[in-house]
C-alpha positions in Angstrom: -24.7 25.4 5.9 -25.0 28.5 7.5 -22.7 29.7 5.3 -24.7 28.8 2.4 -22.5 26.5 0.9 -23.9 23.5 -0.8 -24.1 20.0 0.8 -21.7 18.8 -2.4 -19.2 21.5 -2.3 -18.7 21.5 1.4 -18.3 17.9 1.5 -15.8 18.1 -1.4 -13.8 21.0 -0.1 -13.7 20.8 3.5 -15.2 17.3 5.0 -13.4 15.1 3.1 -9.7 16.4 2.6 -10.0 16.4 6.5 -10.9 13.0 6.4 -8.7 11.7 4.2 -6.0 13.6 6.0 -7.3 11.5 9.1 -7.4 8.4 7.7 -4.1 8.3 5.5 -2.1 6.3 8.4 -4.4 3.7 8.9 -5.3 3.4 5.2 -1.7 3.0 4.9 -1.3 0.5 7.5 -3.8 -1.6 6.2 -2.8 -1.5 2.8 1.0 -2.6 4.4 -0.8 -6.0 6.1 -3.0 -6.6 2.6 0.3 -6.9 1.0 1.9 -9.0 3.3 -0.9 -11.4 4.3 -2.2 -12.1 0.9 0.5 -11.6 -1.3 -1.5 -8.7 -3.5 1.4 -9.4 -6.5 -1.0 -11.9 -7.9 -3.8 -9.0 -8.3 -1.2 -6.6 -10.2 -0.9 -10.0 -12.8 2.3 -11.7 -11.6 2.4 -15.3 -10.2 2.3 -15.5 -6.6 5.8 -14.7 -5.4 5.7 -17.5 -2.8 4.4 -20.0 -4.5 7.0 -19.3 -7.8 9.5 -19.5 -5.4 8.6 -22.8 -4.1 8.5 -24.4 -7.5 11.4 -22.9 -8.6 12.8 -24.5 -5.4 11.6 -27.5 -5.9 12.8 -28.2 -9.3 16.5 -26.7 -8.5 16.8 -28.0 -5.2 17.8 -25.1 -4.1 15.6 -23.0 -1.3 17.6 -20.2 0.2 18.2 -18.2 -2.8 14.3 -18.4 -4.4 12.9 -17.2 -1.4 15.3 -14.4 -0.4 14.6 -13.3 -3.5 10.8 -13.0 -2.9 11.6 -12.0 0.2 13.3 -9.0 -1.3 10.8 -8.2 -3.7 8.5 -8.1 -0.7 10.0 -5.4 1.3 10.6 -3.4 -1.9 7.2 -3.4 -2.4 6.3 -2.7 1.0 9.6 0.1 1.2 7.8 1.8 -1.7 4.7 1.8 -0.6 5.9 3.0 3.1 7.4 6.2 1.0 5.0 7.0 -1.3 2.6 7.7 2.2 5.0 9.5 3.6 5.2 11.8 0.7 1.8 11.8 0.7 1.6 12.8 4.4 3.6 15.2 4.4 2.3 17.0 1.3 -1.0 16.7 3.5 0.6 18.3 6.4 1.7 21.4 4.6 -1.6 22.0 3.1 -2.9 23.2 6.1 
C-alpha cells in the first residue's frame, strides 16, 4: 500500500499466487482423500465404481476380476491427478 498499489491488484498479483503456491500440496492432498473416500466418479456422471462392480459381481459370480478392475481405475485416477500437481508444482516453482 505504500507503494500505491490498489487493494485488488496487489491481492491479484502478489497475495494470492503466493498463496496458492502455498497451499497447492495440501489442496492436492485433500483432493487425493476426496477421491478415495467418496468415490468422486459418481460426481463426473459415472456409476459408482464400487458399487457397479459389486453388481456386476453378483450377477457373474465372479468378484476378483470386477473389483481389480475398479481398483485400477482408481489409482489411474488418483496417478493422474498425483501428476498433473506435480506439473503444476513445478511450473509454480520456476515462477519465482
Amino acid at each position: 500500500m505504500a507503494l500505491g498499489i490498489p487493494y485488488h491488484k496487489m491481492m491479484i498479483d502478489i497475495i494470492l499466487p503466493q498463496a496458492f503456491k502455498n497451499i497447492l500440496p495440501a489442496l492436492v492432498n485433500e483432493s487425493i482423500a476426496l477421491l478415495k473416500d467418496s468415490a468422486l466418479v459418481s460426481t463426473i456422471g459415472a456409476t459408482d465404481l464400487l458399487r457397479r462392480a459389486n453388481i456386476v459381481a453378483s450377477e457373474k459370480y465372479v468378484y476378483f476380476e470386477p473389483l481389480l478392475f475398479a481398483g485400477l481405475i482408481y489409482y489411474g485416477m488418483i496417478m493422474s491427478l498425483t501428476w498433473l500437481a506435480r506439473k503444476l508444482e513445478r511450473r509454480l516453482r520456476r515462477s519465482d
